[in-house]
N, C-alpha and C positions, 0 to 999 in steps of 0.2 A: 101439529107441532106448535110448542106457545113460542113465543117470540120475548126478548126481554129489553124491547126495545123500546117501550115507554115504562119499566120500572126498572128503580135502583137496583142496583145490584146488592148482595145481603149486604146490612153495617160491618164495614173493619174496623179494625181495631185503628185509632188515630192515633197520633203523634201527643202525651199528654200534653204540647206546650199550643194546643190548641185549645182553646178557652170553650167553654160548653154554651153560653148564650147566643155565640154564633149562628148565623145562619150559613146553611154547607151549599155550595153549588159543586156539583160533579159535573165536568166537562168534559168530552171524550172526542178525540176527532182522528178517524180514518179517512183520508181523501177519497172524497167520491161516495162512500158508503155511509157514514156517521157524521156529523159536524157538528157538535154543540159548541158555542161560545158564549163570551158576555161581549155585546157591545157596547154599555158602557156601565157605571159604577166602581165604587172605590173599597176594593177588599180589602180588609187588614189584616189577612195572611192566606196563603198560599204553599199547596203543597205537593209533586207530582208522586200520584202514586203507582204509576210506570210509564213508558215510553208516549202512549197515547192518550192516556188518563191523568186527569189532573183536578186539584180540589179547591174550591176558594172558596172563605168565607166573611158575609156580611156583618158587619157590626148589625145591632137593632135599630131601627129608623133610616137606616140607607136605602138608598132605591138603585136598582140596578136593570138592566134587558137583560133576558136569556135567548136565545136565538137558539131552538134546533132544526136540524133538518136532517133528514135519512133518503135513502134510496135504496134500490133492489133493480136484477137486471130490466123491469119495466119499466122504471124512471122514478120519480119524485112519491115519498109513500109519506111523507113528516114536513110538511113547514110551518114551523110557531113561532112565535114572540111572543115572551111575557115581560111587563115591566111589573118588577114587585116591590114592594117594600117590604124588608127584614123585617123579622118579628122578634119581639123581647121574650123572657121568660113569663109564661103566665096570660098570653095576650092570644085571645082566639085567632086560628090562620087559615088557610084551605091549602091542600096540598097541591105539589106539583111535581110528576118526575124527574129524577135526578137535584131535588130542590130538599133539602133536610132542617127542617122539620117541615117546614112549607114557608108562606110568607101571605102577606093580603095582596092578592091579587089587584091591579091598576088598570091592566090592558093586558087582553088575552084576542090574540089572531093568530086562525091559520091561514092555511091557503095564500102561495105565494104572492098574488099580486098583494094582498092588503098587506103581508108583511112587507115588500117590495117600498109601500106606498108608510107604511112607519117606518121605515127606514129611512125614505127622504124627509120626515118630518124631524127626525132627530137629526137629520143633516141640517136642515132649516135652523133646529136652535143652535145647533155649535155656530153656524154661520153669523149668528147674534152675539158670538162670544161667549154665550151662557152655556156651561158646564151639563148635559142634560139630566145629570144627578143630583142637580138643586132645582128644574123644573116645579113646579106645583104639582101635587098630586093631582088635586083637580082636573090640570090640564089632561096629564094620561085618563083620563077618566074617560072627561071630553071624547079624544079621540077615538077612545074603544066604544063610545056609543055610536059617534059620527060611522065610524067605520063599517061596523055591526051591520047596519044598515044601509049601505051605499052610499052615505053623503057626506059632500066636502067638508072635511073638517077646518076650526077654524085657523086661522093659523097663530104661532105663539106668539108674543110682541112683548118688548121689553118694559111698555108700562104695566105688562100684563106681571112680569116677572117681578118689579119694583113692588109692588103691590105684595106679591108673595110674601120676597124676603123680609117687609115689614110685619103683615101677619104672622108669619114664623115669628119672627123676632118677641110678638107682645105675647104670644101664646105658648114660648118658651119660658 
């Protein structure tokens, strides 16, 4: 029996007041069986396309977490986190389920402790104040390697971030 549980379901027809550059995230959550969310990033629109199912989608250049997790009567069968950044029209991307068209990948973990363990990282930077959707891409980078491999990653610091938003700034 196949399972449709790490691919999209066929494309529906959208809403036309959805813009086509967007990048689509489908979220789905049944208690207990299905959970996808976003934990954090800034969609500029949103749409449920029924009770359980819901769509958001990324401007180009946004970075957002996807969080899924699945389970079946033997426990735990899905736990991921991606952080991606949106993709524009015309810009190479890799795919990801339930992710349309896909995005660049930042940080890609499974297996619950190391998502467990990026999740308190992203708790770390709100605790800085900072937004974790202006982080440097870098940094997620950082941590998917650190992680990858079992070692402490480092942690984010705000001259770390100052630093950012300047090079953003001269590179915009």
């Amino acid at each position: 029996m196949t399972s449709n549980l790490h691919r999209p379901r066929a494309t529906r027809a959208l809403p036309g007041d959805i813009p086509r550059d967007l990048t689509l995230v489908e979220l789905t959550w049944r208690e207990g069986e299905i959970e996808n969310w976003v934990r954090f990033g800034r969609p500029v629109c949103g749409r449920y396309l029924d009770r359980q199912t819901r769509l958001l989608g990324f401007a180009p250049g946004s970075i957002f977490a996807f969080v899924r997790w699945a389970s079946n009567a033997y426990g735990t069968v899905v736990s991921r986190l991606d952080i991606v950044s949106a993709i524009g029209p015309g810009v190479a991307f890799q795919t990801l389920p339930f992710v349309t068209p896909g995005g660049e990948l930042l940080l890609h973990i499974h297996g619950w402790p190391k998502v467990e363990r990026v999740l308190q990282c992203i708790d770390a930077v709100e605790a800085l104040a900072i937004d974790p959707a202006d982080v440097s891409p870098d940094y997620w980078r950082h941590l998917h390697n650190r992680l990858s491999v079992s070692q402490e990653p480092h942690p984010y610091t705000r001259l770390q971030h100052n630093a950012w938003l300047k090079r953003r700034k001269v590179l915009s």
